[in-house]
C-alpha positions as CSV (number, residue, x, y, z in Angstrom):
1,X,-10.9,21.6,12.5
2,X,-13.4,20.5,9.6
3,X,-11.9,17.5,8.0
4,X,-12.4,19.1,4.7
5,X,-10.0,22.0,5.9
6,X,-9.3,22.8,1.8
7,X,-11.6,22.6,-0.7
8,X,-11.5,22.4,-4.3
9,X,-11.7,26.6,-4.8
10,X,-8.4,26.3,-1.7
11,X,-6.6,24.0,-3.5
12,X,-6.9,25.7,-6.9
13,X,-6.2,28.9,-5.1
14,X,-2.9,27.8,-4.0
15,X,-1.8,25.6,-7.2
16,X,-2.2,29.1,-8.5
17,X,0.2,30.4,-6.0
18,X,3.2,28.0,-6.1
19,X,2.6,28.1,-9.6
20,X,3.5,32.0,-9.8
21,X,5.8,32.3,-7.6
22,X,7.8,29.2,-8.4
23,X,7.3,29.2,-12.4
24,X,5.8,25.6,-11.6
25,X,4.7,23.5,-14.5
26,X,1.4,22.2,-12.8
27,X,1.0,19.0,-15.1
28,X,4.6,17.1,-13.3
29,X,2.9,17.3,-9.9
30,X,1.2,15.0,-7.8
31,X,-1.4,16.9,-5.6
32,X,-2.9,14.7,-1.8
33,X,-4.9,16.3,0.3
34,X,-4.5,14.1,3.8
35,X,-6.6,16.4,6.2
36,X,-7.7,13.6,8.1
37,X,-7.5,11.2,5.5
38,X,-5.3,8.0,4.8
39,X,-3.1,8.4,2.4
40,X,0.3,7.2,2.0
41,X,2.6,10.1,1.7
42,X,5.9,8.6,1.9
43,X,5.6,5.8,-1.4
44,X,4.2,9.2,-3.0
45,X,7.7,11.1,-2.5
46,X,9.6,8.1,-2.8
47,X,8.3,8.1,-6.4
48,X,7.7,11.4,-7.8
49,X,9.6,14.4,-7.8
50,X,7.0,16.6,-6.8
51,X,4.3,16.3,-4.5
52,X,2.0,19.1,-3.0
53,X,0.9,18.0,0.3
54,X,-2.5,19.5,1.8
55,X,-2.4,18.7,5.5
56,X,-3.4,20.3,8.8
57,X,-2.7,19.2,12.5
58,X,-4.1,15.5,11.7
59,X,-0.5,14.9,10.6
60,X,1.4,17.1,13.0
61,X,4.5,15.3,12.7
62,X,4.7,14.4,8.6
63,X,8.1,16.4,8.5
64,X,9.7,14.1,11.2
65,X,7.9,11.0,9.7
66,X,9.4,11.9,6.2
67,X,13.2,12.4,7.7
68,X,12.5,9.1,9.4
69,X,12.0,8.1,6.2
70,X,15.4,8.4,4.5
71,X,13.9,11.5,2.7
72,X,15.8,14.3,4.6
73,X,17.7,15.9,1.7
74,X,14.2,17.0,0.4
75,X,13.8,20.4,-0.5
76,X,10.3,21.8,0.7
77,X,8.2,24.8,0.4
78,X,5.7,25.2,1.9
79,X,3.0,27.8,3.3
80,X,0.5,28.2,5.9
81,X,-3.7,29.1,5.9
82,X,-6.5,27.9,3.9
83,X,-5.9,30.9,1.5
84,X,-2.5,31.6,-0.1
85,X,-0.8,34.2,0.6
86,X,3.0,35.9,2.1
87,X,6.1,34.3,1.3
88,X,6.9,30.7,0.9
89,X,9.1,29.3,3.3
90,X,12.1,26.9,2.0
91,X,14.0,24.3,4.0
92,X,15.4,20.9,3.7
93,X,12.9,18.0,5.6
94,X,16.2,17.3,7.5
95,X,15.8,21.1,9.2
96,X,12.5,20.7,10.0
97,X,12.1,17.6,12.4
98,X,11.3,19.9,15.0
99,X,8.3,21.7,13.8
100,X,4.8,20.7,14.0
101,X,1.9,21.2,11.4
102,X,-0.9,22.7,13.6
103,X,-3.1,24.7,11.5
104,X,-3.7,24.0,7.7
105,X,-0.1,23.7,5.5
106,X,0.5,23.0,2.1
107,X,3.9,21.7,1.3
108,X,5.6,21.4,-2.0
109,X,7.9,17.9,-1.2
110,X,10.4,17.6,-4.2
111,X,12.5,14.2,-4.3
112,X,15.0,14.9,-7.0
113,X,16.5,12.2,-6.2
114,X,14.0,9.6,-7.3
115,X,12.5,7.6,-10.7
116,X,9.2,8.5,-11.2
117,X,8.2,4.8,-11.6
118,X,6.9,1.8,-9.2
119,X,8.8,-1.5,-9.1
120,X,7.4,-4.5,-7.4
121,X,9.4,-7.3,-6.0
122,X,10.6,-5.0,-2.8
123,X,13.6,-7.0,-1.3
124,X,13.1,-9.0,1.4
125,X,15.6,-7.3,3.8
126,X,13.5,-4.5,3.8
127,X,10.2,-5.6,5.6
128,X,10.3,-6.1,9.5
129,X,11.1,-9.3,10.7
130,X,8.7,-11.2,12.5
131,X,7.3,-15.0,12.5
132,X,6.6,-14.6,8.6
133,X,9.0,-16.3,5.9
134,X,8.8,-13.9,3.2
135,X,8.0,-15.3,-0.7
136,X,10.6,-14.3,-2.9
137,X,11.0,-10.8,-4.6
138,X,10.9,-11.8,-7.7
139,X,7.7,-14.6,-7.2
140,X,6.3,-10.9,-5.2
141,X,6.2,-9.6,-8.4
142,X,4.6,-12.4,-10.2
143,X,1.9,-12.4,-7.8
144,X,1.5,-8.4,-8.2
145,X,1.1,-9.0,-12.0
146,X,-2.0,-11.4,-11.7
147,X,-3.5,-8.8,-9.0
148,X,-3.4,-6.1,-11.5
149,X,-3.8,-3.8,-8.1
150,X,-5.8,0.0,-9.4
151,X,-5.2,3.3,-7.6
152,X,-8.8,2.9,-6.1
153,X,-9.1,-1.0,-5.7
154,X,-9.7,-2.7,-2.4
155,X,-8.5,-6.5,-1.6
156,X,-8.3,-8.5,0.9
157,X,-5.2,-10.2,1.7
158,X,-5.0,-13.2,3.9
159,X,-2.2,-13.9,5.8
160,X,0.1,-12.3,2.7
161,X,2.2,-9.5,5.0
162,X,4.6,-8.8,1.8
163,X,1.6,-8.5,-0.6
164,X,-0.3,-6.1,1.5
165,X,2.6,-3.5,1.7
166,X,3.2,-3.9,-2.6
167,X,-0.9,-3.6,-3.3
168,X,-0.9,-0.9,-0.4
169,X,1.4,1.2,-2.6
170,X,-0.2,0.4,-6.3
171,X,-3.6,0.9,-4.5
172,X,-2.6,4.2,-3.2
173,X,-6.3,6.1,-3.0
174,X,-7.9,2.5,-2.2
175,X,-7.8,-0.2,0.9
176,X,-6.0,-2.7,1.6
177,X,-7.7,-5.4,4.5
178,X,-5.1,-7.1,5.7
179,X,-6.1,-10.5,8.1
180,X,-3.9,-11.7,10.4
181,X,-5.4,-14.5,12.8
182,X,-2.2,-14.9,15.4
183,X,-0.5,-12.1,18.1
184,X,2.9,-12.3,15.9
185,X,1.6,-11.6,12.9
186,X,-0.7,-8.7,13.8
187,X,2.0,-6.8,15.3
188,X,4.7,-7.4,12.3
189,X,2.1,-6.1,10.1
190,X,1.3,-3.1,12.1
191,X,5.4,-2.6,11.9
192,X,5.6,-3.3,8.5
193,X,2.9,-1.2,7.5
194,X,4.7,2.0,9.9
195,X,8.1,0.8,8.4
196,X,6.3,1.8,4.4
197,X,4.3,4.7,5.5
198,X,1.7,3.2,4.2
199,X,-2.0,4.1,5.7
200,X,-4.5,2.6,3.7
201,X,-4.0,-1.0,5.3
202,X,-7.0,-2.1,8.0
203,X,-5.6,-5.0,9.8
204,X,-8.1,-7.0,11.3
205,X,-7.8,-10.7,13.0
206,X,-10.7,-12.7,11.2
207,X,-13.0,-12.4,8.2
208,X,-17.1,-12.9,10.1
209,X,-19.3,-10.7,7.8
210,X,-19.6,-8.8,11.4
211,X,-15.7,-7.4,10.9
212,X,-15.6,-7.0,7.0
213,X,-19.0,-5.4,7.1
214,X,-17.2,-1.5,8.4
215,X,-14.7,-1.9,5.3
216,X,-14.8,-1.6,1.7
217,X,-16.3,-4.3,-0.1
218,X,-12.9,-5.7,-1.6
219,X,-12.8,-6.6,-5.1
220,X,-10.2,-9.5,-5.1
221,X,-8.9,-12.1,-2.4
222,X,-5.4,-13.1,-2.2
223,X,-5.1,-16.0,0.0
224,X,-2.3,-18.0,1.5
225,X,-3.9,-21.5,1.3
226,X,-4.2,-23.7,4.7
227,X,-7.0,-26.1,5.8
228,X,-9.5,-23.6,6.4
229,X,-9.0,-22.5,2.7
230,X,-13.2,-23.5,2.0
231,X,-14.3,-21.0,4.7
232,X,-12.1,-18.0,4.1
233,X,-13.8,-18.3,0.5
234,X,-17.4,-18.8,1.9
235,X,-16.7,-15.8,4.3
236,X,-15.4,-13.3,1.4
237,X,-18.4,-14.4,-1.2
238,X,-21.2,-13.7,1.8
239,X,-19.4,-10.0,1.7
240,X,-19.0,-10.0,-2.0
241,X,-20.6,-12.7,-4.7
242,X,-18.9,-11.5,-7.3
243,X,-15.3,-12.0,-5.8
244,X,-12.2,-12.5,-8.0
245,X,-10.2,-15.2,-5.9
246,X,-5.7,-15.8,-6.2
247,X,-4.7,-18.5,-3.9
248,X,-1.0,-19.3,-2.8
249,X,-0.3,-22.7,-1.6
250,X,3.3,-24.7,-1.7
251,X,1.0,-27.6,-0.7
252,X,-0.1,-30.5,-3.3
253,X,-2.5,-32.0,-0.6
254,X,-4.5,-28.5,-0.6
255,X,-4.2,-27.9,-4.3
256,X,-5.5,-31.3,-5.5
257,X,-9.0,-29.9,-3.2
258,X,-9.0,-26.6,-4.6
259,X,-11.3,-27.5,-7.7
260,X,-13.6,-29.1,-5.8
261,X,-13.5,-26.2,-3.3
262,X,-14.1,-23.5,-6.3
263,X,-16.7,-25.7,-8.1
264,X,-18.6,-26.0,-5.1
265,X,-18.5,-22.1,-4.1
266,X,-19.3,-21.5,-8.1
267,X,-16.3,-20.1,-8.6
268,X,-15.2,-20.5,-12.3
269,X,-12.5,-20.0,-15.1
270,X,-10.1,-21.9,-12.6
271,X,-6.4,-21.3,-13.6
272,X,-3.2,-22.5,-12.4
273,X,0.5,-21.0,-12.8
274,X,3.7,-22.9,-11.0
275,X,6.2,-20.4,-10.6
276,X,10.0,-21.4,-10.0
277,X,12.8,-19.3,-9.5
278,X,16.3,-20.2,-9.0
279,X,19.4,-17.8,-8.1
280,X,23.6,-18.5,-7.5
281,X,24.7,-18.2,-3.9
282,X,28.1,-16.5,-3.4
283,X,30.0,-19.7,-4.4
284,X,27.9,-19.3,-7.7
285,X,25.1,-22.6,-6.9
286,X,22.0,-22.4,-8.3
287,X,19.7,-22.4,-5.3
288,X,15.9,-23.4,-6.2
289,X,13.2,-21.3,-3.9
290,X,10.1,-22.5,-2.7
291,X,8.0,-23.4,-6.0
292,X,4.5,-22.0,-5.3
293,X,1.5,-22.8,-7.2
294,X,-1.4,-19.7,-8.1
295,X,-4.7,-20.6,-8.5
296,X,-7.6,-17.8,-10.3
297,X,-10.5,-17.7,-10.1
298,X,-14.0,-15.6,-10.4
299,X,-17.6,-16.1,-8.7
């Protein structure tokens, strides 16, 4: 099947459709076509109420992977062909594990269930454990705020596993390149990434212009500082000159070197942020996290 199994005159075709026979109001949904294409369907319908999915047998089992998802009380509609046309067939995602998509379907998902709205800071206790301590939820967020992550962008995050699932969702038509230099953490970002349903993460082990050169040229670098911090930053600029740079480090040995290391990369408008958060355990202590320092920067 042509990877372009609907095109634009399709899709308007069967907007049309579900529109007509549904009294629809067009403007409150959110339209993917994933005919062999990454998107992430599952943050979509965890976040809007109404999403019209154009698929075909590149995502045979999306009804299974949305139960598995927690989003089996879902009502869907949904039809099948390139052209519209017959009845539309209604079910809950629960009562359709069984079925596969083999030939173009379009799918009206709706979540009533659900805020139309994106938080960051996902708790901790929701990613897959592995040999990764998490930052904290609400330093996440922080960090998401200086990314200021587009629909479209592309970043590169190094060794960041909680960063790449949040910018994965805000970045939901872009790419996320995710390095991971051990075994460990590879394969907890492989579940992690499964666990979110998000597809537009490209894991890969090292950043040699050889393996960044396939991927999008990312805009922005988040790094998690260590000693090698100088030639992750040369590797990213021989990809991209004009790279925007965040770097994590809990480490005052590698932040005292890190305006050398930007002023010798020409790396400029070098800012700094120390955040610390503090929270009451169950016998109402304050307990101080980890106080991480962010340093900006742009070539």
């Amino acid at each position: 099947m042509n990877e372009n199994t609907f095109t634009n005159e399709h899709i308007l075709a069967w907007m049309t459709f579900y529109s007509e026979k549904m009294d629809l109001n067009l403007e409150k949904v959110k339209l993917l076509n994933i005919c062999s294409k990454k998107r992430n369907v599952i943050p979509s319908v965890e976040t809007h109420k109404r999403v019209m999915i154009f698929a075909n047998e590149s995502h045979k089992d999306l009804f299974y992977e949305l139960w598995e998802a927690g989003l089996g009380e879902c009502d869907v509609w949904y039809g099948e062909g390139q052209n519209p046309g017959g009845l539309l067939r209604h079910a809950r995602v629960r009562d359709l594990i069984q079925k596969e998509i083999s030939s173009p379907t379009v799918l009206l998902v709706v979540n009533e269930n659900t805020r139309e709205t994106y938080h960051f800071g996902i708790k901790n206790e929701n990613f897959s454990r592995g040999p990764i301590h998490y930052v904290g939820s609400e330093i996440r967020a922080v960090i998401m705020s200086l990314l200021h992550v587009d629909s479209n962008d592309c970043i590169c995050v190094v060794s960041g596993e909680s960063i790449v699932i949040e910018a994965a969702i805000a970045a939901s038509e872009g790419t996320i390149i995710a390095v991971e230099n051990d075994l460990g953490s590879k394969n907890s970002m492989h579940d992690n990434a499964a666990k979110f349903g998000v597809h537009n993460v490209e894991i890969v082990t090292d950043m040699k212009k050889e393996t960044l050169a396939p991927l999008p040229t990312p805009r922005l670098a988040f790094i998690v500082a260590t000693k090698t911090l100088e030639e992750d930053i040369r590797n990213l600029l021989a990809v991209n000159p004009r790279m925007e740079f965040v770097i994590y480090t809990l480490e005052l040995d590698i932040l005292s070197q890190i305006k050398d290391i930007f002023e010798r990369n020409g790396i400029q408008d070098m800012e700094v942020l120390q955040i610390s958060v503090s929270k009451a355990d169950k016998n109402s202590i304050f307990v101080a996290q980890p106080a991480p320092w962010l340093i900006s920067g742009h070539a």
